[in-house]
N, C-alpha and C positions, 0 to 999 in steps of 0.2 A: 534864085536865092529866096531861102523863104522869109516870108516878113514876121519881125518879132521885135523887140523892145516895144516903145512909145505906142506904136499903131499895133501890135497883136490884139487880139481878143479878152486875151487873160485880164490884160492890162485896162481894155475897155472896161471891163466887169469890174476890177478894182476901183478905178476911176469915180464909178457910177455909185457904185458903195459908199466910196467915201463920200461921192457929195449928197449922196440922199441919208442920212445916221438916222432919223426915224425910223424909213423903210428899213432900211439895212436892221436895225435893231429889231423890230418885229418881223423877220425872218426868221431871223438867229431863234427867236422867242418862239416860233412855228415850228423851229426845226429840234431845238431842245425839248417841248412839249411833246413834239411824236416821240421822239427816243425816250423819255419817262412812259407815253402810254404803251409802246410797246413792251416795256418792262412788266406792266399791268396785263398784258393782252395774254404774254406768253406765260403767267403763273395762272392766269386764271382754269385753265382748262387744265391746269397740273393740280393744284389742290382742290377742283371742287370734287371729283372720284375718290382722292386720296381720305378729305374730311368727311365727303358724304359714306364713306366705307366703314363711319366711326359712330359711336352712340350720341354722337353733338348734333346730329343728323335730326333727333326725334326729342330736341330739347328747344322749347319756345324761347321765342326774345320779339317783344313789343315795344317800341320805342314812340312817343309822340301821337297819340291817336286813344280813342280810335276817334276818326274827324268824319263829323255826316252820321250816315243813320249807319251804328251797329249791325244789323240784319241785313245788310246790302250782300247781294250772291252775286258770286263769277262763274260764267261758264265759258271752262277751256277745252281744245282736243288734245288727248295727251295718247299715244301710243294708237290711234286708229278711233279712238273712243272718247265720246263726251261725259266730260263731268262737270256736276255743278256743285258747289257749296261754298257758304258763307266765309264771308270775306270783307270786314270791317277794312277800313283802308286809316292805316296806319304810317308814317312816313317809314320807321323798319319795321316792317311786317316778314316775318321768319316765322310761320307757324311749321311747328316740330313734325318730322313726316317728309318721305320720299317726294321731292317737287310735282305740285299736280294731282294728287293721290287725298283722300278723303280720310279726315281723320275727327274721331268725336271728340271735342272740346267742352268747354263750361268756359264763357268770355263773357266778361261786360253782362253776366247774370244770365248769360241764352247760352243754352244749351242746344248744339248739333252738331251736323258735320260740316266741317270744316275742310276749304282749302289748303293746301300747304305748299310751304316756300323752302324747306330743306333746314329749316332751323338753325341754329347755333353755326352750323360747320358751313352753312352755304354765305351765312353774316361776314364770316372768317374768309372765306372762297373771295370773297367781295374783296371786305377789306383792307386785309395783310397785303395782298396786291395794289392798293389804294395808296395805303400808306409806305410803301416802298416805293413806290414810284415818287413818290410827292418828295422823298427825301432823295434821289437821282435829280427832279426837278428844283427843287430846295438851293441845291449847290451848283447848278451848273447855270440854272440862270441869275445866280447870286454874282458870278464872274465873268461868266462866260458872255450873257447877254445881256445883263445891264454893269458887268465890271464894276459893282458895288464894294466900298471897303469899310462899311458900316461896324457900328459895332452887331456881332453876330447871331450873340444871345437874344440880342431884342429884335431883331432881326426874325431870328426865327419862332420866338416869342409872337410876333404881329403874322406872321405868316400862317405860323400852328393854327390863330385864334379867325383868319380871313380863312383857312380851311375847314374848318367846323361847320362855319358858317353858308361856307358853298357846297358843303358836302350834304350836309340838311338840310338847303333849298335844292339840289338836286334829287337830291333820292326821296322828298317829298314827289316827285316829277314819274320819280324811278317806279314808283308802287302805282301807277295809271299803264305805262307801258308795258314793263317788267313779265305780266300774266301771259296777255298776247302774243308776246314776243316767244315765250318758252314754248306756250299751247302751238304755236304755229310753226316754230323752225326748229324745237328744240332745245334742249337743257343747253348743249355744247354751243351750238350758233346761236341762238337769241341769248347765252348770257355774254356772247362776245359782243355783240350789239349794243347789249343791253350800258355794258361798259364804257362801249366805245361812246353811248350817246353822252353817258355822264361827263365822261373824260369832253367832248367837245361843247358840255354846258363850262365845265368849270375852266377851259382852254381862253372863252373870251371874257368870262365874266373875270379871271384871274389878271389879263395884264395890263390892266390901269390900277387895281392892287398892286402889283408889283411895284411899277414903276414908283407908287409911293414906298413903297416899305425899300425898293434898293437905288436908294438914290446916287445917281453914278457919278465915278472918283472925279473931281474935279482937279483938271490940269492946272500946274504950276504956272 
């Protein structure tokens, strides 16, 4: 006879669940967070060809910077070959031009060549993926793992405003790595990387946010 009710396994695991609700909650938290970044992981290498195929490709966007000395050069290996050129370090740095490729600018008063990060459409590659996932994330551990019944709007109101927030202490992070990562494995694999590392900055920094912003239903 096989053994099951009280003493099976299943039952053990339920058991232990229940009596550990922190552990068990940051699981749940573990497990909901890879299924948002997988959502990020599998767009990423679907729009950055698609955008980088488009004239957004060679259109600058500098956000935040430039921090440190202007004239600071990176040199990466990109396609068997080194290149060097200037590379202010900006937290979004998207200088307009095929990733890795040299292009002449006029920045912050200096004139040269320039490094470049894919502009406009590799910004977009990033973060449409970013922000889809967060909204997968958004709702599922709104219920799912901290079974919050908050009001929603302020809810995601506080959330939106704790994403910003970790998104531009991230990808300050992201523009130290980000170079390396491309010049070394590649556009396709280092920007999965590149992702994956944000996604595991913003993973711990996000769930003691959470826990305040989804404060869970309290039983009758």
């Amino acid at each position: 006879m096989s053994r099951t009710g009280k003493q099976g396994p299943w039952q053990a695991v339920v058991r232990c669940w229940k009596a550990h609700p922190r552990i068990a909650q940051f699981i749940t938290y573990f497990m909901v967070g890879n299924l948002a970044t997988v959502v990020q992981l599998v767009l990423i290498p679907v729009l950055q060809p698609i955008l980088g195929s488009t004239s957004l490709v060679n259109v600058d966007l500098y956000l935040f910077g430039p921090i440190g000395d202007p004239q600071t050069m990176t040199t990466v290996t990109a396609v068997g070959q080194t290149v060097s050129g200037l590379n202010p370090y900006y937290v979004f740095n998207f200088t307009g031009g095929p990733v890795n490729t040299l292009v002449t600018r006029t920045l912050n008063g200096i004139t040269g060549s320039y490094l470049t990060h894919g502009g406009v459409a590799y910004f977009l590659a990033t973060f449409i993926p970013l922000i889809l996932s967060q909204v997968v994330s958004f709702f599922l551990q709104r219920k799912v793992t901290f079974k919050s019944s908050g009001n929603i709007a302020w809810q995601a109101m506080w959330y939106f405003a704790a994403f910003l927030v970790i998104t531009v202490g991230a990808n300050a992070l992201y523009g130290i790595y980000q170079p390396w990562l491309y010049s070394t494995l590649g556009e396709a694999i280092g920007g999965l990387i590149a992702a994956f590392l944000q996604c595991c900055i913003a993973f711990w920094v996000f769930f003691p946010i959470m826990k305040l912003i989804f404060p869970s239903q309290k039983k009758a």
